[in-house]
N, C-alpha and C positions, 0 to 999 in steps of 0.2 A: 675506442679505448677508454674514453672518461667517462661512460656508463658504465665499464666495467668494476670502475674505481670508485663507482657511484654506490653499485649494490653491493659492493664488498663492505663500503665505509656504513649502509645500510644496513648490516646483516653487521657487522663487530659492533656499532652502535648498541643494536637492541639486545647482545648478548651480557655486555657491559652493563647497560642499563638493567637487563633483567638479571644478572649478578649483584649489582648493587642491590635490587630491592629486595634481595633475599636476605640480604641484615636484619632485616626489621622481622620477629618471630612472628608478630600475627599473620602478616602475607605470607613467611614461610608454611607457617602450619594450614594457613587457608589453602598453600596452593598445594600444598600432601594430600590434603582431604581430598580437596577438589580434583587432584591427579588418581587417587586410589579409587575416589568415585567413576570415575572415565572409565579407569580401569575394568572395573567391574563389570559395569554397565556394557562393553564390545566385550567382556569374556562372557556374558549371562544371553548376550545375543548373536554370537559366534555357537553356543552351545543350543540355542533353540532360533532357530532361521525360521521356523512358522510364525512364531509370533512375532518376529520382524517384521515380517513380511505381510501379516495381519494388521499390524501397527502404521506399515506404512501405507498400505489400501486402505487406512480409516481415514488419515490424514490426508490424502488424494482426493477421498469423495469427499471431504469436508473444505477440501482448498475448491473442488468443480462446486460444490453448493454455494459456496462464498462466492464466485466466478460467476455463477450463473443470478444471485441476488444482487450484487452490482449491475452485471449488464441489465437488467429488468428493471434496476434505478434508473442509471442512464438512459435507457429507451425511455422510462419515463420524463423524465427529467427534457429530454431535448422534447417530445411532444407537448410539455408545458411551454419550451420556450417555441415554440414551433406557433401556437396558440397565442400567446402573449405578442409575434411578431405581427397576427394580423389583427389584432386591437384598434392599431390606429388608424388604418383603412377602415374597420367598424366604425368607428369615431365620424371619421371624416366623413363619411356615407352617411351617419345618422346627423350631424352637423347639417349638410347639403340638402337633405329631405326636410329637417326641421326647417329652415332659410323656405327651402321653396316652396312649402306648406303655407308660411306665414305670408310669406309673400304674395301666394294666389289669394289667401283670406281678405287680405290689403287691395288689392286689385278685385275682386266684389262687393267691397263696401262701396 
């Protein structure tokens, strides 16, 4: 019940709120423009569905090309750190041969 009361006091809120700021004429007329523009725009694409529909298969293979140039980062990326985690076993291996290099030198003098 007090969710109910919740999204009602939610939904009067933002109509009050979006009444008030319609006092103010710039918001008014930005939000005519910007509503007559909407308009338009689902009337001019309601009237031609192909080039919606072209529109939106452009933005698809350009979201899959985007999709596919990140994961090709991230593959890289984890094989740098994949490389960088065996650095310090390199290290340590090269450390352990240098020691025991010197150490036989030491031991023939």
């Amino acid at each position: 019940m007090s969710e109910s009361k919740l999204c009602k006091a939610v939904v009067a809120g933002a109509i009050v709120g979006a009444a008030v700021s319609m006092f103010d004429r710039k918001t008014r007329e930005h939000t005519i423009a910007t509503t007559i523009k909407v308009k338009d725009t689902v009337v001019y694409y309601a009237k031609n569905r192909d080039e919606l529909q072209n529109l939106i298969n452009e933005k698809l293979e350009k979201a899959q090309r985007l999709y596919e140039s990140v994961s090709e980062n991230v593959q890289y990326i984890v094989e740098k750190i994949d490389e960088v985690k065996e650095i310090p076993g390199t290290v340590q291996t090269l450390v352990a041969e240098t020691k025991e290099a010197f150490s036989n030198k030491e031991e023939t003098n």
